[in-house]
C-alpha positions as YAML, in Angstrom:
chain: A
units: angstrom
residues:
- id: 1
  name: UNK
  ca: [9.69, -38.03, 26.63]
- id: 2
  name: UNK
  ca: [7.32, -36.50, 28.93]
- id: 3
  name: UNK
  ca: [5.92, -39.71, 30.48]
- id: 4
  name: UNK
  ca: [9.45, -40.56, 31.10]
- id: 5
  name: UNK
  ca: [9.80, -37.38, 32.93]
- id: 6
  name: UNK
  ca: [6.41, -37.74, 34.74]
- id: 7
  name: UNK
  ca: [7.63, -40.95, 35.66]
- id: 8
  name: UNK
  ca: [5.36, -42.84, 34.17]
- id: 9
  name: UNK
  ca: [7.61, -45.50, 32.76]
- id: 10
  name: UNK
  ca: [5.55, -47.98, 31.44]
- id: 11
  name: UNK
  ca: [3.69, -45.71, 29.05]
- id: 12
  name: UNK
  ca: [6.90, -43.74, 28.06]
- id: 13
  name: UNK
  ca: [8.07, -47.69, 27.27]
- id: 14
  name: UNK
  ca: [5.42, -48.06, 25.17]
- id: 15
  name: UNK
  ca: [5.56, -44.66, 23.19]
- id: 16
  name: UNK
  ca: [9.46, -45.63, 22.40]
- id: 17
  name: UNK
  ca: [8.26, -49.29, 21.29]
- id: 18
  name: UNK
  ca: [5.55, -48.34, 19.14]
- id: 19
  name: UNK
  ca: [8.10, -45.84, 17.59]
- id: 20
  name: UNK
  ca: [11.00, -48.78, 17.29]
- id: 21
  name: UNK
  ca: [8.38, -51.02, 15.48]
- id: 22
  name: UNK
  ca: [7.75, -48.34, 13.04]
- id: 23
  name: UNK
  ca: [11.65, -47.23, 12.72]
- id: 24
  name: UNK
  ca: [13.51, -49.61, 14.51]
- id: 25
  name: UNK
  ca: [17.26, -47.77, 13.68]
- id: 26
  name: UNK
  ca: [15.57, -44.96, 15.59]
- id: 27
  name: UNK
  ca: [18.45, -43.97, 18.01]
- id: 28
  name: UNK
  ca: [17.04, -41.52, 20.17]
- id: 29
  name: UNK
  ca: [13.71, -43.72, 20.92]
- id: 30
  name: UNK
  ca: [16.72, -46.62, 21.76]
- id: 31
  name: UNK
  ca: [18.37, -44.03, 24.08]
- id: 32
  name: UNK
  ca: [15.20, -43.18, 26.41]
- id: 33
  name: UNK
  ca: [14.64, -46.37, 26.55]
- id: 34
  name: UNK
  ca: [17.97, -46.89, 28.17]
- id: 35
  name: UNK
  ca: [17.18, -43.99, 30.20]
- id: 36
  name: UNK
  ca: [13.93, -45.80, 31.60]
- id: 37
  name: UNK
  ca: [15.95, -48.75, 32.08]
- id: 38
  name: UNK
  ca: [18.16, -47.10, 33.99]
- id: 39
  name: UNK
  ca: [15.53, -44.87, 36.16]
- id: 40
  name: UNK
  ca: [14.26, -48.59, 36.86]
- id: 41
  name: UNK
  ca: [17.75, -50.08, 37.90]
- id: 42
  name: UNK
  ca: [17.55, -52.44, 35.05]
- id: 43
  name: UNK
  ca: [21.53, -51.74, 34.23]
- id: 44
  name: UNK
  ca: [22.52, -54.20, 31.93]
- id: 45
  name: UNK
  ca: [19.30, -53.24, 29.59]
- id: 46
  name: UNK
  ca: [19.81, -49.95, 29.73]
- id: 47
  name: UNK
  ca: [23.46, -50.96, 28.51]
- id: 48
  name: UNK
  ca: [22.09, -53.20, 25.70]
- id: 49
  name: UNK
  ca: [20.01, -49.81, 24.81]
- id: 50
  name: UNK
  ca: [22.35, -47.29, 24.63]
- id: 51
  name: UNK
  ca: [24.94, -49.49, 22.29]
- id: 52
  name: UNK
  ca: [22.25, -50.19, 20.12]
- id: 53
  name: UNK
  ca: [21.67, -46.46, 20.21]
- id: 54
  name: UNK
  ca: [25.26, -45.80, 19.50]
- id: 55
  name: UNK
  ca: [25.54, -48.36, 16.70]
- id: 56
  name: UNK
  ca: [22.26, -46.69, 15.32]
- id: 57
  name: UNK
  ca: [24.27, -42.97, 15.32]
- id: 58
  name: UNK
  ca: [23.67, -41.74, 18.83]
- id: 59
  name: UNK
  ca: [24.93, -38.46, 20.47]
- id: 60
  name: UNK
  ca: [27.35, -37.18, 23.08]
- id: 61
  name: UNK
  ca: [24.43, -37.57, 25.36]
- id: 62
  name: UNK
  ca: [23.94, -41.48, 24.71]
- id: 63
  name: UNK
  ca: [27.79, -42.17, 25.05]
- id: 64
  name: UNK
  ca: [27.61, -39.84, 28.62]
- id: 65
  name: UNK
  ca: [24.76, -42.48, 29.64]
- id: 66
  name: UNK
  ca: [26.58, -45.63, 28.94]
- id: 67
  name: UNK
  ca: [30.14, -43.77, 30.27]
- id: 68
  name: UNK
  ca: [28.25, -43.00, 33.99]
- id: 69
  name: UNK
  ca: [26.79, -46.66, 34.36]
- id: 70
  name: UNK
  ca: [30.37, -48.41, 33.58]
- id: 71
  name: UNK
  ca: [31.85, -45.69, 36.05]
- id: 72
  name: UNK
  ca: [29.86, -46.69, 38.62]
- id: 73
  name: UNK
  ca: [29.60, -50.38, 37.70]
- id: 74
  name: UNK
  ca: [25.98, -50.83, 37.12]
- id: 75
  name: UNK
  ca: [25.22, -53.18, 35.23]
- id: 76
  name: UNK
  ca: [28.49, -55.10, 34.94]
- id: 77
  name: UNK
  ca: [30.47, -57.28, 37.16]
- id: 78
  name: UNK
  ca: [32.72, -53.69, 38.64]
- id: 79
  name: UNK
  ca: [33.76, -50.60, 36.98]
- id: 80
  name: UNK
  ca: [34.66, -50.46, 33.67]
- id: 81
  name: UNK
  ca: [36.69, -46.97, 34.38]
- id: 82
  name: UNK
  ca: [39.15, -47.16, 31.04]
- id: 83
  name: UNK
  ca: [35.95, -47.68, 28.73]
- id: 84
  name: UNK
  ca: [33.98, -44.81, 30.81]
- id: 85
  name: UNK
  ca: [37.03, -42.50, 30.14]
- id: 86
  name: UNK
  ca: [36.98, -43.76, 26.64]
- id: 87
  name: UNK
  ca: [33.22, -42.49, 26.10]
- id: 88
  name: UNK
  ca: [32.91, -39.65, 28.10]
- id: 89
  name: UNK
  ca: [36.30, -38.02, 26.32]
- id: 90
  name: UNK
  ca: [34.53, -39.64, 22.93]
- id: 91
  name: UNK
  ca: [31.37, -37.59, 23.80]
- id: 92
  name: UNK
  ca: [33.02, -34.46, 24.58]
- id: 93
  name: UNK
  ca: [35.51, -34.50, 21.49]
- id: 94
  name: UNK
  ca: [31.95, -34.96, 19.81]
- id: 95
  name: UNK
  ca: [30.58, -31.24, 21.36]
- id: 96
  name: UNK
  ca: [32.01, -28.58, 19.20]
- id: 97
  name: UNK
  ca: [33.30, -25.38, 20.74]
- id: 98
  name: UNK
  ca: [30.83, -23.61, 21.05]
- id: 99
  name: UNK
  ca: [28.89, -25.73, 23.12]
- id: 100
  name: UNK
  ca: [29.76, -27.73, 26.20]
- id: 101
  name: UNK
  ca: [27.54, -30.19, 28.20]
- id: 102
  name: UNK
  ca: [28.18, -29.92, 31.86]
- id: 103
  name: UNK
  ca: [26.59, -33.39, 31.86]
- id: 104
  name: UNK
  ca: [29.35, -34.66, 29.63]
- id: 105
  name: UNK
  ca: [32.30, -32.21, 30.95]
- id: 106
  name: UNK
  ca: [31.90, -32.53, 34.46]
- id: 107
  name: UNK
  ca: [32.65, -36.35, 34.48]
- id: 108
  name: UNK
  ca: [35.46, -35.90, 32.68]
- id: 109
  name: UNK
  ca: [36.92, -33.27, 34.67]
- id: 110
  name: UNK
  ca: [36.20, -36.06, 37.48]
- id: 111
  name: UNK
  ca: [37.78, -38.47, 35.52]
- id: 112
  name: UNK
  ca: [41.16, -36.33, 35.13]
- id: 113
  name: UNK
  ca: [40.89, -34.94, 38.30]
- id: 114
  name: UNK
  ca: [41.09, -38.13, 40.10]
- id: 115
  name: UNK
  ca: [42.36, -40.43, 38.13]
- id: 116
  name: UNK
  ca: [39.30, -42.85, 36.98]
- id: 117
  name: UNK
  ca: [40.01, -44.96, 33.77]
- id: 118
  name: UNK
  ca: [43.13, -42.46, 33.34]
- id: 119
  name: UNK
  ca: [46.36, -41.08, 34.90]
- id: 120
  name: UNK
  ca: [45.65, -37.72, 37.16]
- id: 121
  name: UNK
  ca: [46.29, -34.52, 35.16]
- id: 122
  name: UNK
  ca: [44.86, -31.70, 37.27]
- id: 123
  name: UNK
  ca: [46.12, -29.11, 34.81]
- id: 124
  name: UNK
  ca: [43.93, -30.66, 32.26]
- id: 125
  name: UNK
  ca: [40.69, -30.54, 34.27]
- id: 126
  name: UNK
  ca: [41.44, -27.00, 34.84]
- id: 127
  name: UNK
  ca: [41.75, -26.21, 31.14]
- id: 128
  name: UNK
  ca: [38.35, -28.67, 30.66]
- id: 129
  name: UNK
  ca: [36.60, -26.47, 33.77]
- id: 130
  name: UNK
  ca: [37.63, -23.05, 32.49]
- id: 131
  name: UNK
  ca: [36.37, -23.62, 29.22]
- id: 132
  name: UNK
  ca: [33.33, -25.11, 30.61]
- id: 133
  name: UNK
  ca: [32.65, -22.30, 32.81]
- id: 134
  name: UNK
  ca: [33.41, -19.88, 29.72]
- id: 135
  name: UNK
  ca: [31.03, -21.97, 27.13]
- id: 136
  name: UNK
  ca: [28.25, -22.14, 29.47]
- id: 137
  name: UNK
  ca: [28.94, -20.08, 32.50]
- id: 138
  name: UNK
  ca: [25.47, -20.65, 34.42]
- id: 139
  name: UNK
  ca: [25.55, -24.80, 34.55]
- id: 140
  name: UNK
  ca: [25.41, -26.06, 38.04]
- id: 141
  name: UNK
  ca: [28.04, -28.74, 37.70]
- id: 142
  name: UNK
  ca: [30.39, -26.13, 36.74]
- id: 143
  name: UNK
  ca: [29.77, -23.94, 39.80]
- id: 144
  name: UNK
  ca: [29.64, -27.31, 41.93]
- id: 145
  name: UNK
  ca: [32.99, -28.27, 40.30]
- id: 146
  name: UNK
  ca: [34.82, -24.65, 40.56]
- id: 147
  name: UNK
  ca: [33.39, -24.37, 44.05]
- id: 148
  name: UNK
  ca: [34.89, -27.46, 45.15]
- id: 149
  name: UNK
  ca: [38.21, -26.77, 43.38]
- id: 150
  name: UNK
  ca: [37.88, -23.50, 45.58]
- id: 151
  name: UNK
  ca: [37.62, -25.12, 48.79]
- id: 152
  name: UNK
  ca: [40.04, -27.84, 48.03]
- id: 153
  name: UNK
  ca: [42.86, -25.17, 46.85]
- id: 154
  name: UNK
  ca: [44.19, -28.73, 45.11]
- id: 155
  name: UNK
  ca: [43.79, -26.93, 41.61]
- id: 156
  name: UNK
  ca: [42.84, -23.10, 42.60]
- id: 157
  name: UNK
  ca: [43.37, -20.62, 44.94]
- id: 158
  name: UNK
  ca: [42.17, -21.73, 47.85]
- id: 159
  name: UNK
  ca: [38.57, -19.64, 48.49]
- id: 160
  name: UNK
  ca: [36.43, -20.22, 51.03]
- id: 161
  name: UNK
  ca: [34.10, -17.52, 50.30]
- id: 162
  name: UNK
  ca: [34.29, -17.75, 46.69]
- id: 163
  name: UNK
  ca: [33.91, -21.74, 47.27]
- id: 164
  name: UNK
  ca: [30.79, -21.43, 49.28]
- id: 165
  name: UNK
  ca: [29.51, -18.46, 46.76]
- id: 166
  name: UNK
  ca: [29.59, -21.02, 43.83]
- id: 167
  name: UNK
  ca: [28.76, -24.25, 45.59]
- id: 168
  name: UNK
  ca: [25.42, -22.40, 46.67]
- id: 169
  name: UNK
  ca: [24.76, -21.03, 43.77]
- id: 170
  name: UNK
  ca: [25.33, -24.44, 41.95]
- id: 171
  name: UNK
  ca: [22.76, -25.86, 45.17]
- id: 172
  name: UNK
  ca: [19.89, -23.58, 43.93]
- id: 173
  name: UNK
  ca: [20.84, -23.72, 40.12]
- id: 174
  name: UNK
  ca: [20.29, -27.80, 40.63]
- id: 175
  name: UNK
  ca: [17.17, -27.19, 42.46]
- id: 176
  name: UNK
  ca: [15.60, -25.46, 39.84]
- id: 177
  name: UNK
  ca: [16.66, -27.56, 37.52]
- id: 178
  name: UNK
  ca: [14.59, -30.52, 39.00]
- id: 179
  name: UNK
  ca: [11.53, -28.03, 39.75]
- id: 180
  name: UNK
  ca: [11.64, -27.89, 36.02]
- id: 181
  name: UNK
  ca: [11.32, -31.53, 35.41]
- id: 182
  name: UNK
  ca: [8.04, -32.02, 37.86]
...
């Protein structure tokens, strides 16, 4: 995983073949490969990837991969928003209570929030956010999210000190987050 992070793609390609030809129902080495498929804008393989990795038991983290790439319609001929909603609700009913993935989450709030692959219900994103922000009160999407919902007033109180609070303290929290990476 770390060549993948390094960027070094064609020897993290390598580690996760060698690994398939061993094991090849090995999810998770089916998964980063989807994720190096992806970092390389080859869509529709990182596609073929992470439903192999599905079929093959993958996690809330696989379907969230697959669920942004039909969202944004890489990959395929336009958006596949119904089977992105599909996934990313799929992935989060996966996540047990005590644990929520602002990776997963946060597109789902977006996804109720707006309307993508499902009717608008603001008062569900809410409930989704709060929890969110209660499960795993220091993720930057959460703050980025809240912050917003802050400076909107569409689903909160409308903030604007509280809304620039959070959405700066969601800009550093991201920041470190990709220090970590490099």
């Amino acid at each position: 995983y770390c060549y993948y992070e390094k960027k070094e793609y064609d020897k993290a390609m390598a580690e996760y073949e060698k690994i398939l030809a061993d094991k090849p129902e090995d999810w998770g080495a089916h998964s980063r490969k989807g994720l190096v498929y992806s970092a390389l804008k080859e869509h529709k393989k990182a596609i073929k990837e992470y439903k192999v990795a599905i079929e093959f038991g993958g996690n809330s983290c696989v379907r969230g991969n697959l669920a942004e790439l039909y969202r944004l319609g890489n990959g395929v001929t336009f958006p596949k928003h119904k089977k992105a909603f599909q996934l990313y609700e799929a992935a989060y009913i996966e996540q047990d209570e005590t644990r929520t993935c602002g990776c997963i989450t946060a597109p789902l709030i977006d996804c109720y929030y707006r309307g993508i692959g499902t009717v608008i219900d603001i008062p569900k994103a809410k409930k989704l956010l709060l929890h969110g922000i209660e499960i795993e009160n220091d993720s930057s999407y959460f703050a980025y999210l809240l912050g917003y919902f802050h400076a909107t007033g569409e689903s909160m109180e409308r903030d604007i000190p509280k809304a620039i609070e959070l959405l700066k303290k969601a800009q550093k929290k991201i920041a470190e987050e990709r220090l970590r990476w490099y």
